[in-house]
C-alpha positions, 0 to 999 in steps of 0.5 A, a space after each residue: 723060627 718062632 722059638 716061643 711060639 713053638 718051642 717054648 709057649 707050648 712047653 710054658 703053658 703045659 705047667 701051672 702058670 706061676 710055676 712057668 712064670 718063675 722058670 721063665 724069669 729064672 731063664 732070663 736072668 742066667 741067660 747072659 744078655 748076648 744069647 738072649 739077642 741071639 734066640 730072639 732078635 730085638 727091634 732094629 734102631 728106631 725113632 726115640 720118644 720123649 715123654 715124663 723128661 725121660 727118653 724111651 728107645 721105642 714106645 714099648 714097655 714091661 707093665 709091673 707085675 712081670 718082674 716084681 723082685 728085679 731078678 731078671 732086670 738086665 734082661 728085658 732090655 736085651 728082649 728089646 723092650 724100650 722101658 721096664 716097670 718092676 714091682 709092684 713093691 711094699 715096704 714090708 715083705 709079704 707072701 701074697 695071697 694063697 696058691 693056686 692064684 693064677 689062671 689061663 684062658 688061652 680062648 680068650 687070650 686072658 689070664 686071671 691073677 689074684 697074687 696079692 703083691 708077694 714081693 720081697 719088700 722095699 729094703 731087699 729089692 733096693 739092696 739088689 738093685 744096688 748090687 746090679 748098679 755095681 756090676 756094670 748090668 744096668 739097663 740102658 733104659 728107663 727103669 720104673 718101679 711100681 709101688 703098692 701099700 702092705 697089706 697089713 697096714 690100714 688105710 688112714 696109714 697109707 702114705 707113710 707106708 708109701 713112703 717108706 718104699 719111695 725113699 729106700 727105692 728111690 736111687 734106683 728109678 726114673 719114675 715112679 708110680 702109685 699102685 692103687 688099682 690092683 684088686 687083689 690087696 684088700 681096701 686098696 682100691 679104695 685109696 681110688 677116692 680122691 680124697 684118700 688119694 690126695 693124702 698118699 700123693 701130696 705126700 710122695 710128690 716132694 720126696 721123689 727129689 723131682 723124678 717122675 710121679 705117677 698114678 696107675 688106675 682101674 679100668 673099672 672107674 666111672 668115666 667121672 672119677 677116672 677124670 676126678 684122679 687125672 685132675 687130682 694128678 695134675 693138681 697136685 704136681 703129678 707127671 703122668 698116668 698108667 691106664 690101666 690095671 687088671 679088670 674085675 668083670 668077667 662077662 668075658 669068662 666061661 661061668 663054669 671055669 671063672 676064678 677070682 682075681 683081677 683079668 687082664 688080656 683081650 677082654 680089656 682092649 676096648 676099655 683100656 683104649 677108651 680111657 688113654 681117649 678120656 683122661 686127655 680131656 681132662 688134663 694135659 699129663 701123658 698117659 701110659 697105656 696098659 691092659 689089653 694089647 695083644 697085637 701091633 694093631 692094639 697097641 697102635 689103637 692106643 697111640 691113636 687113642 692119646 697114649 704117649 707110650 703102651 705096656 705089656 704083660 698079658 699080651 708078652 705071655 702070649 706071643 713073646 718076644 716078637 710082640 716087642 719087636 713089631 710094636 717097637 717098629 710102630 712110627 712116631 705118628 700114630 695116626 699114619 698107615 705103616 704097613 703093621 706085621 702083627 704076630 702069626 696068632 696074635 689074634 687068633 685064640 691060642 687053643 690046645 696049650 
């Protein structure tokens, strides 16, 4: 039986969307690891990929924004995810923006956030990642985290603000990535401008005592400027990309129901495919593809594309665990013809919910 499918996505999705992100994440951290492999099967042993000097498990990962405090670290490589992205974080805690401020679309298997980075800052997020260091519950994954710039601080400060968050977090991760994509944190995208961004990434990049740096973009760049950021990242001594964050067209969205925020689910597959394709003509650095993967196929259309490695968020809302389980049986060569067995309704609309 597919418990999400069955039991636990209709029940999740009768309640407010955060409300039924915060009960799922309290789920996971007091359910202890061997009960979780118990309700829902992780993928079977397979090929290991090799990518940032880092060895992944399987290709499949969390995108930040699933769990933006760590409170159920230890869980997610027990659901079988081959890596786990955290945050974003701030160095100053912040209550993101007001409520209600997340939206589903089960039609269009989409979902509209406009959190605005609430997390608990840098320093309370480091403390408890030294507490579960301590406790033997670490992942035996890649652990990424994901940084962003406090809102409060102004643009021509957002280095330093970078900053502070990489050195109080940087005994825990084993790559790092610049958040300078999310809509929802006003001014942010502009820090897109290579300029600006040169300052933030120059910078962080000899303070991350050689661990992996990355910068996560926008999928609604100009082909142009994305290819500006993916020479910047290469030019600057930068290990790899994440394409791509959430999407401010909504062309996708019924007028009458459409809210503010960034969209992310189904709607973005076709754009957040193009760039893994793009950003390789432009520079050699690996590319993590994010944003729009709902089903097996979609995440082998990226690997195809150029993509060292996917994420997932919308699509693990979704269609759960089992998502995992059949991207993680994906070969390493993503150009041959596996039999794929995607999820029952992972590209049928999820109606009535």
């Amino acid at each position: 039986m597919d418990l999400y499918r069955l039991i636990l996505r209709p029940a999740f999705f009768r309640l407010d969307p955060e409300r039924a992100h915060n009960l799922a994440l309290q789920f996971l951290a007091l359910t202890p690891a061997p009960l979780l492999r118990l309700l829902f099967p992780p993928p079977p042993a397979g090929e290991k990929r090799s990518t940032l000097g880092l060895t992944f498990p399987n290709p499949v990962g969390l995108a930040a924004g699933l769990d933006k405090n760590a409170e159920a670290l230890s869980a997610w490589e027990a659901l079988g995810f081959g890596f786990i992205e955290i945050g974003t974080i701030t160095a100053l805690p912040q209550p993101g923006n007001p409520k209600p401020r997340a939206f589903r679309y089960p039609a269009q298997q989409a979902l509209v956030n406009r959190m605005g980075f609430n997390n608990l800052g840098a320093e309370a997020i480091a403390a408890r990642l030294g507490q579960i260091k301590k406790s033997g519950r670490w992942p035996r994954v890649p652990v990424g985290i994901n940084l962003g710039k406090s809102k409060v601080t102004p643009l021509d400060q957002a280095p330093g603000d970078y900053l502070i968050s990489l050195r109080a977090l940087l005994p825990f991760g084993d790559y790092f990535v610049v958040n300078v994509s999310s809509p929802n944190t006003p001014g942010l995208r502009d820090l897109q401008n290579v300029t600006l961004l040169r300052g933030i990434l120059t910078a962080l990049r000899p303070a991350t005592c050689g661990k992996p740096l990355l910068v996560k973009i926008a999928p609604d760049l100009a082909d142009e400027d994305a290819l500006a950021i993916a020479g910047l990242a290469e030019a600057v001594g930068l290990d790899g990309l994440i394409a791509t964050n959430t999407t401010l067209d909504h062309s996708a969205l019924p007028a009458s129901q459409d809210q503010s925020g960034g969209l992310s689910g189904a709607p973005l597959r076709q754009r957040a495919t193009s760039l893994p394709r793009l950003l390789p003509t432009a520079t050699r650095l690996p590319v993590i593809a994010s944003g729009g993967i709902m089903s097996t196929q979609d995440a082998a259309e990226k690997l195809r594309a150029g993509a060292s490695l996917v994420q997932i968020f919308t699509g693990f809302i979704y269609h759960g665990p089992g998502l995992i389980r059949s991207i993680a049986s994906l070969p390493r060569d993503p150009n041959a013809s596996p039999l794929i067995s995607s999820h029952p309704d992972a590209r049928a609309p999820v109606e009535g919910l």
